[in-house]
C-alpha positions in Angstrom: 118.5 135.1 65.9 121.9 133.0 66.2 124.4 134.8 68.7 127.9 134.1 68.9 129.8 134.1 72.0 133.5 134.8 71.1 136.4 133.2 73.1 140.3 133.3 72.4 139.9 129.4 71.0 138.1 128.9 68.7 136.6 125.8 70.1 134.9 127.9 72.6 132.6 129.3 70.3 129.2 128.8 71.3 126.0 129.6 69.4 122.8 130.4 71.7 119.4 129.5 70.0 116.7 131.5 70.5 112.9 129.9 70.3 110.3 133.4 69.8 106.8 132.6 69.9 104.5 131.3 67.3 103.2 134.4 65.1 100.2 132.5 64.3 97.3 134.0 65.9 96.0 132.6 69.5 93.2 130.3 69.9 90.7 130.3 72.5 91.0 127.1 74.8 90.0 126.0 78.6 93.8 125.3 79.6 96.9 127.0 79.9 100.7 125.6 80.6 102.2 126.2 84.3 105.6 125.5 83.8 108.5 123.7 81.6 111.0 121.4 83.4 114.1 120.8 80.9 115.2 116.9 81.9 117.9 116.8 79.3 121.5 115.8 80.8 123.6 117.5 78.7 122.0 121.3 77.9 124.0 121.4 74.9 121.9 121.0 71.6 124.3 119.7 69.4 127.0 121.4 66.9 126.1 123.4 64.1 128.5 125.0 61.4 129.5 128.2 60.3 130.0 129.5 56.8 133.9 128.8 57.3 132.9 125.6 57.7 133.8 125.6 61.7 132.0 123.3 64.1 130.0 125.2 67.2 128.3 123.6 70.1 124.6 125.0 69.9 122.1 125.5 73.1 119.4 128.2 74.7 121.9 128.7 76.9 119.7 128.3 80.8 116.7 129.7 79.2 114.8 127.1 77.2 112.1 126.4 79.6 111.4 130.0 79.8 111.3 130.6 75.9 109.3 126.9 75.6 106.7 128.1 78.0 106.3 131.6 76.3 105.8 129.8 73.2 103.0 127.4 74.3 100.9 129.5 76.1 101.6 132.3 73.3 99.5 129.9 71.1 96.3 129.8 72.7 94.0 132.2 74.7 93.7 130.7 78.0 90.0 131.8 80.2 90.4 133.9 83.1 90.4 130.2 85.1 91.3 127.5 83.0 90.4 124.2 84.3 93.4 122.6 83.2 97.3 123.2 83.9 99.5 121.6 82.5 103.5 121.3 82.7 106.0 120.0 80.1 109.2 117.7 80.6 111.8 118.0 78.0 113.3 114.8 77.8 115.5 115.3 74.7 116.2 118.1 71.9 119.0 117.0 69.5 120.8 118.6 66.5 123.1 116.7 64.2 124.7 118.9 60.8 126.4 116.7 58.1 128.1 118.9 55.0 128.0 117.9 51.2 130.3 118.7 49.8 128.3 118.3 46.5 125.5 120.6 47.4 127.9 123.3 49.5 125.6 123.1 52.1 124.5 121.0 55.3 121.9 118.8 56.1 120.7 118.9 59.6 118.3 116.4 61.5 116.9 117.4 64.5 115.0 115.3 67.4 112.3 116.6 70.0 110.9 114.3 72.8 108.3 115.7 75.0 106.1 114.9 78.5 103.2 116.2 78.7 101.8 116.1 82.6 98.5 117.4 84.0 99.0 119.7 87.3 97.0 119.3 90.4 97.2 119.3 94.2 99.5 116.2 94.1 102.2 115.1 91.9 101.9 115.7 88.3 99.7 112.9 86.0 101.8 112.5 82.8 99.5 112.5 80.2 100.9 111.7 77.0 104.6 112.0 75.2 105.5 113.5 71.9 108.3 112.7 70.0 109.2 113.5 66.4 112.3 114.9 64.5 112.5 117.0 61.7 115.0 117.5 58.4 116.4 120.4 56.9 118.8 121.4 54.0 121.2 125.0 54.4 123.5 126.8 53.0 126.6 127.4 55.0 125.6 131.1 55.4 121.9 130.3 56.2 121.8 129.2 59.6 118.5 130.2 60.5 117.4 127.1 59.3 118.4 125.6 62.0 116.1 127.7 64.7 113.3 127.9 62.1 113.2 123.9 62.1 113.4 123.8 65.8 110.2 125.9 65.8 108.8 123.9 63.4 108.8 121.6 65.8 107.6 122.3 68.6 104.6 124.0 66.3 104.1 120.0 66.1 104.4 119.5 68.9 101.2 121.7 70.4 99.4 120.9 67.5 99.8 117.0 68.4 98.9 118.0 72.3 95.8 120.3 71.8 94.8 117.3 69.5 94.9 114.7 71.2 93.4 116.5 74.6 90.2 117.3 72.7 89.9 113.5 71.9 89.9 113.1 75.8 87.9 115.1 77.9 85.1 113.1 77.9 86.7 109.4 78.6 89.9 110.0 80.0 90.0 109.8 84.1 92.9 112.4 84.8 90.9 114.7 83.2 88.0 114.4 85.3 86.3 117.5 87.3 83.7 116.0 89.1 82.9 112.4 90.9 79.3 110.6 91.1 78.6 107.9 93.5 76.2 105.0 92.5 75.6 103.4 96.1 74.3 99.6 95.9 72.6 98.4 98.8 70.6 95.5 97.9 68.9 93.1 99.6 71.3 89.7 98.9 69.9 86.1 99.4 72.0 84.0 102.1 73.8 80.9 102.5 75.0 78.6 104.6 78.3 80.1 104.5 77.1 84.0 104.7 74.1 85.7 106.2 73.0 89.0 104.5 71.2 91.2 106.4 67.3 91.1 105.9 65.2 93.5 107.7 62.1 90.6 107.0 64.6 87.6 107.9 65.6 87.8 111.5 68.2 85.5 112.6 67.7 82.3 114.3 70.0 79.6 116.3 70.6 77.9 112.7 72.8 80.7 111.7 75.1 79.9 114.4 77.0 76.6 113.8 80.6 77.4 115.2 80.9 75.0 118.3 80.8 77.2 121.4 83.9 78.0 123.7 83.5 76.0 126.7 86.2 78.9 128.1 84.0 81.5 127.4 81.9 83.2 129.8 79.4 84.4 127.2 76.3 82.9 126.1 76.6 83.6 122.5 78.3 85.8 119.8 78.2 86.6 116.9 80.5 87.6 113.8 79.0 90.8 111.5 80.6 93.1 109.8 80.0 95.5 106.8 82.0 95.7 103.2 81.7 97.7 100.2 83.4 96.9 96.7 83.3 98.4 93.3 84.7 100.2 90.5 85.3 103.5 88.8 84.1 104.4 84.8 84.0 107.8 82.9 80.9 108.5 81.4 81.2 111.8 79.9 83.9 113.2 81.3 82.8 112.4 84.8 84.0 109.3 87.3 81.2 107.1 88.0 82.1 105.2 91.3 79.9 102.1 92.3 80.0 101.2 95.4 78.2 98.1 96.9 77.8 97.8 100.7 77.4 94.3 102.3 75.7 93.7 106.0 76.2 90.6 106.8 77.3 87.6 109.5 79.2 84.4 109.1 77.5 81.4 110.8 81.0 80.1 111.3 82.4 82.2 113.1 79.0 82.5 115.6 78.1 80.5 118.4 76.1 79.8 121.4 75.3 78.1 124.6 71.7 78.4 125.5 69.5 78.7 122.7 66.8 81.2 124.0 64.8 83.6 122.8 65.6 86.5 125.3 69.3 85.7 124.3 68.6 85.7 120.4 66.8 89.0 120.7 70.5 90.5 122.5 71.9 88.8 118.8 69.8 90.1 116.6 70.4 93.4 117.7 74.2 93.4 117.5 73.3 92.5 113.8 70.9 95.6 113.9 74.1 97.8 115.1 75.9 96.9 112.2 73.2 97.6 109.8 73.0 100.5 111.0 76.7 101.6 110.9 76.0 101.0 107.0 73.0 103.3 107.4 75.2 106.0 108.7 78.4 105.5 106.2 75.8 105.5 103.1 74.1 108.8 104.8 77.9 110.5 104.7 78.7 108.8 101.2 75.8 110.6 99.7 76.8 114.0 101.4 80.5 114.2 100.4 82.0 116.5 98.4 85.0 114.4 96.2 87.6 115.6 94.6 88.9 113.5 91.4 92.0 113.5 92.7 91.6 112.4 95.9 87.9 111.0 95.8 89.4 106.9 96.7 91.6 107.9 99.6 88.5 110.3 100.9 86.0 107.1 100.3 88.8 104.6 102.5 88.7 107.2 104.9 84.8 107.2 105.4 84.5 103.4 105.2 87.1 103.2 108.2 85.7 105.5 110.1 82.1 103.4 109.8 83.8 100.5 110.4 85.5 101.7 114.1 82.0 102.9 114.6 80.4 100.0 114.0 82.8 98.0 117.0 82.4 101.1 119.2 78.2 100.8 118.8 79.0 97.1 119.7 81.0 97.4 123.0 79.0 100.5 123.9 76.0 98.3 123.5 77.7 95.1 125.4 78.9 97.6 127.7 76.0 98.9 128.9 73.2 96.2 128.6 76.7 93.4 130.4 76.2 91.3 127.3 72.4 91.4 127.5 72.0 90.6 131.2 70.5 93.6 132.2 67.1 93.2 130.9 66.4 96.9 131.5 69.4 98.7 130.1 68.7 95.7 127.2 64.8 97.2 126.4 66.3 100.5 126.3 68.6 99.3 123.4 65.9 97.5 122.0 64.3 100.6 121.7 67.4 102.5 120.3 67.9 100.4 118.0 64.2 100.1 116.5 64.4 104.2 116.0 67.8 104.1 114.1 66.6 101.7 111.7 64.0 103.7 111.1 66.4 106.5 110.7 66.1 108.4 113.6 69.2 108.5 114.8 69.2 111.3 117.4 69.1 109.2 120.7 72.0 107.0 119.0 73.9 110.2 118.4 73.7 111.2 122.1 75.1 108.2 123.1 77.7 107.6 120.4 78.6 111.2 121.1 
């Protein structure tokens, strides 16, 4: 339906398009579209002409995301909770009329460019663009040729989007519903530059070869930490994270004074407490829930949160035993430790708590 808006000059004629939804019948599908944006800078279409020959900007007036919206989601038969929501950018929707004079008629060309972006708790994921233009020939009194191409193509242009998301469910990553974690946590051979933890290789004064502080009034100390690494794969439609955890101490970065046994043993179980703090981030890691969306941030999260345990375990442990000089509070430990290895962690909690 073309609908003319009179004015006293001519030139203010304006012609307001109107996009009605696809008669074709709906088809079932697992999605449905939230909303259309219309990013175009000028909201006029173009100029079309009348029968008189008379040029006349053409638009939807304001209402071309609402007619676009009714149009896709008049095409399919969304579930009562569609996994998927989508929204649309209009980023361009041009008209251009030439007359032959040969053929008393016009020739119109017509461009659409579309964003297609997936919904979710955070800022839309743009997906894919369509873009595409169609042709049509008129007479000068037939201008519904011009909204019957414009439907034409944005027919296309849900026929191109429904395609191409059924190609993609299973490998692409923004469509993703739910997140495994494959957890690595191997036993790694050491060097002289890095000491993996090795519940059947204590330590020994060897692995400490920084040259003591003289300053210092500690006998020893060593550096340990924990890392994890990895990366992210669809398989089926579903992220596969692999995560690798590392326990380990650098010999260069460890030192001591008076290479005793008593003081190796205070060592050792710093290295324990680390281990450990792995233990208890891998025990969370395999209990959280992840979202796709958010699954890295929420895995950063738990691996700083293990990590600030891991120091606190340390200084409570220094704390407590004054770097291993009492012997009792340091048996205690000893014995702490031994039961959180082997993954009772309840007198650990007490204290951490």
């Amino acid at each position: 339906m073309l609908i003319f808006l009179f004015s006293k000059n001519s030139f203010g004629q304006e012609v307001i398009l109107k996009l009605k939804p696809s008669e074709k019948p709906p088809e079932s599908r697992d999605y449905t579209f939230m909303q259309v944006i219309d990013s175009r800078a000028q909201k006029s279409v173009g100029q079309i002409y009348d029968p008189q020959r008379n040029k006349h900007a053409a638009s939807f007036s304001d209402n071309l995301p609402k007619e676009v919206l009714e149009f896709y989601n008049a095409r399919i038969n969304s579930t009562t909770k569609p996994n998927y929501k989508f929204l649309v950018k209009v980023y361009k929707l041009d008209l251009k009329e030439i007359y032959h004079p040969d053929l008393k008629g016009y020739r119109g060309d017509i461009q659409l460019s579309l964003g297609f972006f997936l919904k979710g708790k955070n800022d839309p994921i743009h997906l894919v663009d369509f873009n595409s233009k169609v042709q049509y020939g008129r007479p000068g009194t037939q201008m519904h040729y011009v909204e019957s191409s414009i439907h034409k193509l944005f027919e296309s242009s849900w026929g191109y989007f429904d395609s191409w998301l059924s190609t993609q469910y299973l490998t692409n990553r923004a469509l993703a519903k739910k997140v495994r974690l494959n957890i690595i946590d191997l036993i790694r051979e050491s060097s002289k530059d890095t000491v993996f933890y090795d519940p059947k290789r204590p330590l020994t004064w060897a692995d400490f070869t920084e040259t003591p502080n003289p300053r210092s009034s500690y006998n020893a100390t060593i550096f340990s930490s924990i890392s994890i690494e990895g990366n992210a794969n669809i398989e089926n439609g579903e992220i596969v994270q692999t995560i690798s955890v590392k326990v380990y101490m650098l010999p260069e970065q460890s030192w001591v004074k008076d290479a005793n046994d008593y003081a190796n043993n205070h060592e050792q179980r710093h290295f324990d407490l680390t281990r450990i703090a792995a233990d208890r981030m891998i025990s969370r890691l395999k209990n959280v829930e992840l979202e796709p969306f958010l699954f890295e941030a929420t895995l950063n999260d738990i691996y700083l949160d293990a990590y600030r345990e891991m120091n606190r375990l340390q200084e409570l442990y220094d704390n407590q035993t004054r770097n291993g000089m009492n012997s009792e509070k340091q048996a205690v430990w000893n014995q702490i430790i031994r039961k959180a290895l082997a993954g009772d962690m309840e007198t650990l909690n007490e204290l951490v708590n």
